[in-house]
N, C-alpha and C positions, 0 to 999 in steps of 0.2 A: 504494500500500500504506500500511497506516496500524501505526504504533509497535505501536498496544493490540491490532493482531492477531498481528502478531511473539512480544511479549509471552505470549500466550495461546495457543500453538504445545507440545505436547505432543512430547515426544521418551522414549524406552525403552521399555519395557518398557509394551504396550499392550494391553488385551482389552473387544474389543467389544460390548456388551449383545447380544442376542438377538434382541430385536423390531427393532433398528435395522442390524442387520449387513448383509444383502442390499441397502441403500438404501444403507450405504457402501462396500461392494464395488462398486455402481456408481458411485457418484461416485469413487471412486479409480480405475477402469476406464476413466471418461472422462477423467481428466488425464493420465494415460500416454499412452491414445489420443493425445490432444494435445499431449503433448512429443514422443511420435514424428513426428507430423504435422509439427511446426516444426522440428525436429533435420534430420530428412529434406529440408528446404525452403533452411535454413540453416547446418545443422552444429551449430548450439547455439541457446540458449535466453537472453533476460533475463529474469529473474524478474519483474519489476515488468511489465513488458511481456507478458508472459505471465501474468499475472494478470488485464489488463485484456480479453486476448486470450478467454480462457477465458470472464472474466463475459460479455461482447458474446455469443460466441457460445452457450454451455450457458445463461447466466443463473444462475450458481450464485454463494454469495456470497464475497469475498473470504478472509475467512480457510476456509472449507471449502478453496477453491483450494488455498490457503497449505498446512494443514495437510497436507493428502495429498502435496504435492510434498515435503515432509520427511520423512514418514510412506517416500515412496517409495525418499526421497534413503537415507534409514536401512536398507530393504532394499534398498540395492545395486544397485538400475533404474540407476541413473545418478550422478553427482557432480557437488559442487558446485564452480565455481573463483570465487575472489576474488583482485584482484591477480596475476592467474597462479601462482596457487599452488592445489590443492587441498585443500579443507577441510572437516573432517566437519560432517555438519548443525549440533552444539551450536554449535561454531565460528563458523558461519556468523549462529545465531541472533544470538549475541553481537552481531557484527559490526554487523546491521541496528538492535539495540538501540542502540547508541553512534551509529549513523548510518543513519537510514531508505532515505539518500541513495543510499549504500554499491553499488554495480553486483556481482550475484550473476549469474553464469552456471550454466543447468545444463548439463552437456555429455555427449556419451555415454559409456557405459565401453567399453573398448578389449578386444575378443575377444583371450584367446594361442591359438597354434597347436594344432590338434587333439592333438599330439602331446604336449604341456605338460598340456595340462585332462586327457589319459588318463593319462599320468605320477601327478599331484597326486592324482586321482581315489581311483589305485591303493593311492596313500600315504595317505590318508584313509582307507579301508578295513584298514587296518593301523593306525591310530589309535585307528578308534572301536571300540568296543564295544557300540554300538547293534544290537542283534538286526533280521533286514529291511534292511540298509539300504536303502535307495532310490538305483540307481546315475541319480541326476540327471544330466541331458544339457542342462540350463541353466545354463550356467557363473553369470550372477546367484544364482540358486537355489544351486550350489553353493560360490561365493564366502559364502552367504550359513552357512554349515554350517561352514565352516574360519572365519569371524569368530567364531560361536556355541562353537567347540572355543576359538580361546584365549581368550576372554572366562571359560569356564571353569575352563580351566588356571590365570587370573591371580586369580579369586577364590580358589582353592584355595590358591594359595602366599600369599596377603596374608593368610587367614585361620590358616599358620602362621608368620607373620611375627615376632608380637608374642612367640608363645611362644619362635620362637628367638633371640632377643634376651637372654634370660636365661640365668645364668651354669649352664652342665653340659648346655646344648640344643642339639642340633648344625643343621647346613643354613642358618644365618644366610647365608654365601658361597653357596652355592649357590642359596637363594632369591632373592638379589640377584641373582645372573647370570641366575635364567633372566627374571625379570622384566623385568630387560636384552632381552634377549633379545626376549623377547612383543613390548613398545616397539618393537622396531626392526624385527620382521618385520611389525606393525599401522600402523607409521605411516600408510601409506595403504589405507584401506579399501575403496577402490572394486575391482571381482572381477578386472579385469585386476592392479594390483599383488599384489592379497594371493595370486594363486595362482600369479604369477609367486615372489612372496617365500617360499612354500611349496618351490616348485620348485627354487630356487638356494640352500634353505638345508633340504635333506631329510635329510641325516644329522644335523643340531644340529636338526633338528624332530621326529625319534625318539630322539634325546637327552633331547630336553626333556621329549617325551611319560612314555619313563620316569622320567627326574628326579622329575618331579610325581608319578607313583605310588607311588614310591619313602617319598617326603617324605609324603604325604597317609597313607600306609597307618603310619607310624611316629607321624605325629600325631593318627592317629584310634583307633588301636588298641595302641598302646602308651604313649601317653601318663601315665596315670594310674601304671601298672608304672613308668615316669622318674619321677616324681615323686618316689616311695617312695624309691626308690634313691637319688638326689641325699638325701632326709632321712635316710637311713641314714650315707650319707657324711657327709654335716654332722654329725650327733650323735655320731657317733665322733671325729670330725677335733675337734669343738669343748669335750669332754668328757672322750667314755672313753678317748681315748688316753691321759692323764694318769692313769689307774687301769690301765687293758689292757694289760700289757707283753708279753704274749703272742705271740712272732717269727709263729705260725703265722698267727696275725689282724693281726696289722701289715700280713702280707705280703699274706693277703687284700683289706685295704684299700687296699694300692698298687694292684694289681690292677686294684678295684674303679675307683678313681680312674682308670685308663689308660681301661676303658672309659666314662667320662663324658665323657673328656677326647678322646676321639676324634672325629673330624669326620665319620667315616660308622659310628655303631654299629649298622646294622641288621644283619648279620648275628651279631650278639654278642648280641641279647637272651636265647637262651636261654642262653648262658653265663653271662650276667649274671644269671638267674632265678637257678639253680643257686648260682651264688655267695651269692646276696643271702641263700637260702636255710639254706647253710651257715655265714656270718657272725652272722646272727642266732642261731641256734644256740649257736656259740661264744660270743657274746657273754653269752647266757642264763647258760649255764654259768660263763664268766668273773665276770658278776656276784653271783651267789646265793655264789660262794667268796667273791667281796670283801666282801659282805656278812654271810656267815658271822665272816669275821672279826671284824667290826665289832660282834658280839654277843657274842661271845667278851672282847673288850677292854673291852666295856661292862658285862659281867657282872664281868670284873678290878676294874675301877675298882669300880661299886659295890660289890663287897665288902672291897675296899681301903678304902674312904669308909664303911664298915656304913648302907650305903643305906637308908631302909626299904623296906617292902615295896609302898607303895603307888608311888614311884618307881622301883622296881627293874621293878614286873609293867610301870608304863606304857614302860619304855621298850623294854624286852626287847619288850613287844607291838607297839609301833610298828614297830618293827626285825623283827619275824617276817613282821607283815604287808605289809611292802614286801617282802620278797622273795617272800611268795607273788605278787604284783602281778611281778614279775618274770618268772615260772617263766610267768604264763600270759600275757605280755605277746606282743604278735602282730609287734612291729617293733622296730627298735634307737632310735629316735626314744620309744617309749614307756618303754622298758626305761632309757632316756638320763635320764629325768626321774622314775623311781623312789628312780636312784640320787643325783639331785638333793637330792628328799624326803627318804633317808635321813640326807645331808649334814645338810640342818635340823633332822630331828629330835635327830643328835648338836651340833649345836649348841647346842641350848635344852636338853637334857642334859648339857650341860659348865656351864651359866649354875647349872642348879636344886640340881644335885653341889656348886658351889663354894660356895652360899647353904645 
């Protein structure tokens, strides 16, 4: 075997041109063929040796060999062992990169008892959600369907990972554990472990099944709804509290808070709609009085100071129009930064007054 074909060895996610497919179906047709042939004869296989086996007698070239016995190794026909350990294909590629030298066995995979593959089967069919399934009676083939379900389940929780990492996002704990979990029920992927690992781990394997929908259906479809909510809480928490003395939106708020701060809010989001609802609301109203007053006290001073009237319209106008901006404001995050506004404007009103 040579480095440069190791090297040049495709592994995942593969799809075969059209005009070339039927020519490689055969060529992967005959190296199986002939790892059965040699397993049957020996019990296992060397790869280098099997290589040379293959060209002698198909005449096919080295890395075509190469590629289909990993192509093969990957759908689960068989495993690979190094060192007596077993190791999935990339693994193994590695290995020959560092060292061409390297002794790879392919060996068979180990059939479980009828009674285990019906078991698993059963529980599969309680997993998936695939319309048809197809009750596969090739344990390869359906080894091959429980690696393809947690390969899915683990993109799913890594894609809500990064969001739950941020502060008022729940399942951080829980996507750790189950990804734990995935790792230790995968570590061997050949169809004898993985459906054994299925089988002695079927209640934390419908645990996990729901965990994941659970998790996936909160970060796909409620997501954007968290958002808001965390920016509502912030902008009260970092602002209007200091204006809102209001016991009834305080309490709100606390509330509001328990549900962020919760580690499983799925069944509270419509509570928390309903709230979020009612808080903006109040807050609406809370601020157009704060603001009223504020025009009120402005209209004091300049007639206290005999304003004129071109200071007097601009400020009173400033101050009317944030509170319309208020009144049509759609969230407390925008209503938060009106009453900012406002702030400024009586700022550089207190500066123009005293000049």
């Amino acid at each position: 075997m040579k480095k440069q074909d190791i090297e040049n060895v495709e592994l995942g996610h593969r799809q075969l041109l059209f005009d070339f497919e039927k020519d490689k179906a055969k060529e992967q047709a005959v190296v199986m063929s002939c790892i059965k042939n040699q397993i049957e004869k020996y019990g296992y296989v060397v790869l280098d040796e099997f290589v040379q086996y293959v060209r002698e007698v198909h005449d096919l070239l080295d890395f075509t060999i190469i590629q289909n016995v990993f192509w093969l190794a990957e759908d689960l026909k068989f495993h690979f062992r190094v060192d007596e350990k077993n190791l999935v294909p990339h693994k193994v590629k590695q290995a020959l990169i560092q060292s061409i030298e390297q002794s790879v066995k392919i060996v068979p995979n180990k059939s479980v008892t009828n009674s285990v593959f019906q078991d698993v089967k059963h529980l599969y069919q309680e997993l998936s959600e695939e319309k048809g399934f197809d009750d596969c009676d090739d344990q390869y083939e359906f080894a091959r369907l429980l690696a393809k379900k947690i390969k899915g389940w683990e993109v799913i929780l890594k894609s809500c990972k990064s969001a739950a990492q941020k502060p008022f996002f729940p399942c951080e704990k829980e996507i750790d554990d189950c990804i734990r979990f995935i790792k230790k029920i995968s570590v061997k992927l050949d169809s004898f472990s993985l459906i054994n690992a299925f089988y002695d781990n079927k209640k934390r394997v419908l645990k996990l099944s729901d965990d994941v929908k659970i998790i996936s259906e909160f970060y796909t479809q409620h997501i954007d709804f968290w958002k808001s909510l965390i920016q509502s809480f912030e902008a009260f928490n970092d602002n209007l509290s200091e204006f809102i003395k209001d016991a009834d939106i305080v309490a709100g708020f606390e509330k509001l808070k328990q549900i962020l701060s919760s580690s499983a809010p799925y069944n509270m989001i419509a509570e928390a709609k309903t709230l979020q609802k009612k808080m903006t609301q109040q807050c609406r109203v809370a601020l157009s009085a704060i603001i009223d007053n504020m025009i009120e006290e402005t209209k004091a001073h300049l007639d206290a100071h005999k304003a004129g009237q071109d200071l007097r319209n601009k400020s009173l106008y400033s101050l009317r129009t944030i509170k319309k901006r208020v009144s049509e404001a759609k969230n407390i995050k925008s209503m938060n930064l009106c009453l900012i506004d406002a702030e400024e404007k009586l700022d550089v009103f207190w500066d123009e007054i005293k000049t």
